[in-house]
C-alpha positions in Angstrom: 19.3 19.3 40.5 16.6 18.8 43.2 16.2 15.9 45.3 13.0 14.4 45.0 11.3 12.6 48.1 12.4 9.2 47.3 16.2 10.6 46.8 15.9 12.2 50.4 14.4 9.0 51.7 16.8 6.3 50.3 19.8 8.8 51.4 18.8 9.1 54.7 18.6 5.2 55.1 21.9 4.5 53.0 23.2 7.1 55.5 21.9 5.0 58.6 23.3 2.0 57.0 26.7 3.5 56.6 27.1 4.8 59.9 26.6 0.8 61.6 30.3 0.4 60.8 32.2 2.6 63.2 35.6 2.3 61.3 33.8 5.3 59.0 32.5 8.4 58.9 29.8 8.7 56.4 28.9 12.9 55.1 26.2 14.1 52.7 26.3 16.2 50.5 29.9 17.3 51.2 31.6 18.9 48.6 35.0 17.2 47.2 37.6 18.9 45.1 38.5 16.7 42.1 41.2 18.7 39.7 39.8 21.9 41.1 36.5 21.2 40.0 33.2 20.6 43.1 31.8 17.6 43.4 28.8 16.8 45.7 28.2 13.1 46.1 24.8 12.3 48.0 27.1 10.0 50.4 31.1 10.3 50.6 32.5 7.6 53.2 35.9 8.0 54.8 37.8 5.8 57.2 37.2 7.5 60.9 37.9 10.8 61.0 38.4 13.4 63.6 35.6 15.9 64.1 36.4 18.8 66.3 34.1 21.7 66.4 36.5 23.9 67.7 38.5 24.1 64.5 37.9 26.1 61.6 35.1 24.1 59.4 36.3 22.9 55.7 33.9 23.8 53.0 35.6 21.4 50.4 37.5 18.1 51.2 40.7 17.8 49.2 41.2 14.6 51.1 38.6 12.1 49.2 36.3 9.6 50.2 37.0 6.0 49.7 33.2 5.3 48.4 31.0 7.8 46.7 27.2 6.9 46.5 25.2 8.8 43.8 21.4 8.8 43.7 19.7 10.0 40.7 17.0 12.5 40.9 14.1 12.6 38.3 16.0 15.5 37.0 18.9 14.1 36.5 19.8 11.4 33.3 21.5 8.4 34.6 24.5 9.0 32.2 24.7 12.6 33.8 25.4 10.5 37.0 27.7 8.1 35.7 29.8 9.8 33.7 31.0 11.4 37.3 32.3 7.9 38.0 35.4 7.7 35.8 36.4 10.9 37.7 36.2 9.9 40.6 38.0 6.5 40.4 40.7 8.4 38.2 41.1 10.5 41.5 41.7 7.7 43.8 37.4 7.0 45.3 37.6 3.4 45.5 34.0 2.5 45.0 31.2 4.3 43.4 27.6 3.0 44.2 25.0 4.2 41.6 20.9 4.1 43.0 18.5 4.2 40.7 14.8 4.8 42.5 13.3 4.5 39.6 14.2 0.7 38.8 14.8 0.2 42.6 18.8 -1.0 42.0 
């Protein structure tokens, strides 16, 4: 998959949007662990957490988000997008936001 301009642009402002509430901390592209499979969501959301740089860094969160925002990419299907979503609610992620460029939703 490869993130076309408008992907990059809309998750750059979803980011800034995100990041207005300070009760979370908003990532992209972090990967999660779901049944020992990766996941990389465009936007994962978590309520606050602790960053300290002087701790070993985690390359995959076993502790999930509470909203996952996917963006599909004009190499991507939207089913290929969606069918993540009963995964990820099965796993515990509350919300799952699905943009579509394309239709502008």
């Amino acid at each position: 998959m490869s993130p076309s301009k408008l992907h990059s642009y809309l998750q750059s402002a979803l980011d800034g949007v995100f990041r207005q509430f300070p009760q979370f901390s908003v990532f992209a592209n972090l990967t999660i662990t779901i049944a020992d499979t990766d996941y990389i969501p465009d936007i994962c959301v978590y309520p606050k957490l602790a960053i300290n740089f002087f701790e070993p860094d985690e390359i995959r969160m076993t502790n999930l988000p509470v909203m996952a925002v996917e963006i599909v990419s004009p190499t991507q299907t939207i089913q290929e997008v969606l069918d993540k979503f009963p995964i990820y609610f099965q796993a515990g992620i509350r919300s799952c936001w699905l943009v579509v460029p394309q239709t502008k939703t």
